[in-house]
C-alpha positions as CSV (number, residue, x, y, z in Angstrom):
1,X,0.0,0.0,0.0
2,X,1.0,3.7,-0.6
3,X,0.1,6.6,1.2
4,X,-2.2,7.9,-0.9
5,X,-4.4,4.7,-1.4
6,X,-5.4,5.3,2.2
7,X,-8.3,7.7,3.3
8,X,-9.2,8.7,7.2
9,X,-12.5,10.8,8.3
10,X,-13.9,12.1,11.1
11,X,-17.4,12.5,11.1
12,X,-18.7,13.3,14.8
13,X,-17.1,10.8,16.7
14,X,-16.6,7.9,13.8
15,X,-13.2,7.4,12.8
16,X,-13.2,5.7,9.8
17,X,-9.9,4.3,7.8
18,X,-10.2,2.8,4.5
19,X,-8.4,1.6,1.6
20,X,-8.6,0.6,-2.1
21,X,-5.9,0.1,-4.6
22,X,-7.2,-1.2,-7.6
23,X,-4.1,-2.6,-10.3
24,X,-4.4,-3.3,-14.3
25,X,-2.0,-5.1,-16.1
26,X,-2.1,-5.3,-20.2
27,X,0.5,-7.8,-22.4
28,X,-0.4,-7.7,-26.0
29,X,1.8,-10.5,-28.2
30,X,1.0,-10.9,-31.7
31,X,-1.6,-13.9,-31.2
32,X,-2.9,-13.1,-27.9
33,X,-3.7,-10.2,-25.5
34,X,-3.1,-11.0,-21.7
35,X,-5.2,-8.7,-19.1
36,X,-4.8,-8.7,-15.6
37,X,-6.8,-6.9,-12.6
38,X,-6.5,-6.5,-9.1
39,X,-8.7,-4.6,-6.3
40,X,-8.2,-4.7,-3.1
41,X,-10.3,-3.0,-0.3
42,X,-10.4,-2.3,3.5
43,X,-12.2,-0.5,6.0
44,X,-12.6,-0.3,9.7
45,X,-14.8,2.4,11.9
46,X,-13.8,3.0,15.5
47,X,-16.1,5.3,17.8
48,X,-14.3,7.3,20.0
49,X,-15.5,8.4,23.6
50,X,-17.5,11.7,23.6
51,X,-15.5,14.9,25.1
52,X,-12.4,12.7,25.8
53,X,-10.8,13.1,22.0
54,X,-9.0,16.3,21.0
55,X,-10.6,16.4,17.9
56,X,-8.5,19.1,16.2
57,X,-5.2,17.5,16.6
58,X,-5.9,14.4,15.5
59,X,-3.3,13.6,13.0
60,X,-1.7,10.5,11.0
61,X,1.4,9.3,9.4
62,X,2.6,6.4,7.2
63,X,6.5,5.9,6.9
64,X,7.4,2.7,6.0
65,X,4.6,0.9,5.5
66,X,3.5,2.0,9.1
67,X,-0.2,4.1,9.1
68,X,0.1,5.9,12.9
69,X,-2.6,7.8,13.8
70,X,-2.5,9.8,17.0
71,X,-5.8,10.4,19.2
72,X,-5.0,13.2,21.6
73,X,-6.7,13.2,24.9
74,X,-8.3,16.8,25.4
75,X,-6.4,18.0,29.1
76,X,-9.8,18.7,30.9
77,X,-10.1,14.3,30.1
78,X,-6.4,13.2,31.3
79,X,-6.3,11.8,35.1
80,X,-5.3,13.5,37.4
81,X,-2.5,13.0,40.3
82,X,-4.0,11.8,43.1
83,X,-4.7,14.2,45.8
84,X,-3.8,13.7,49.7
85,X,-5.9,14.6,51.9
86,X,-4.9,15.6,55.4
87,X,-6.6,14.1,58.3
88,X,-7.5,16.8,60.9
């Protein structure tokens, strides 16, 4: 796969990844005429937790043959420290 065969949305809280890479092959000989196709296809929808996902910097890379996608917690959603609390 290539980066470009790839396609990611957003729509609400549906993250959606697909793919599809379609190849044609043609061999013309003098007696014959060879044709060859190939699709291929993939997708996969995750829903992501309401008010936990930073939204706007949500943001993917492929090197390698590696699709990363990073899914930012918003700060108001990370845990926090615990607290002590004195006894008085």
């Amino acid at each position: 796969m290539e980066k470009n065969d790839f396609n990611i949305t957003l729509d609400g809280n549906l993250l959606t990844i697909s793919s599809v890479r379609q190849h044609k092959e043609e061999k013309k000989q003098d007696d014959y005429t060879r044709r060859e196709f190939s699709y291929q296809s993939f997708q996969s929808s995750f829903e992501l937790p309401k008010q936990v996902v930073d939204e706007e910097k949500i943001n993917a890379k492929y090197e390698n043959g590696l699709l990363r996608i990073a899914i930012p917690k918003r700060e108001e959603a990370k845990r926090k420290a615990p607290r002590f609390i004195e006894i008085v």
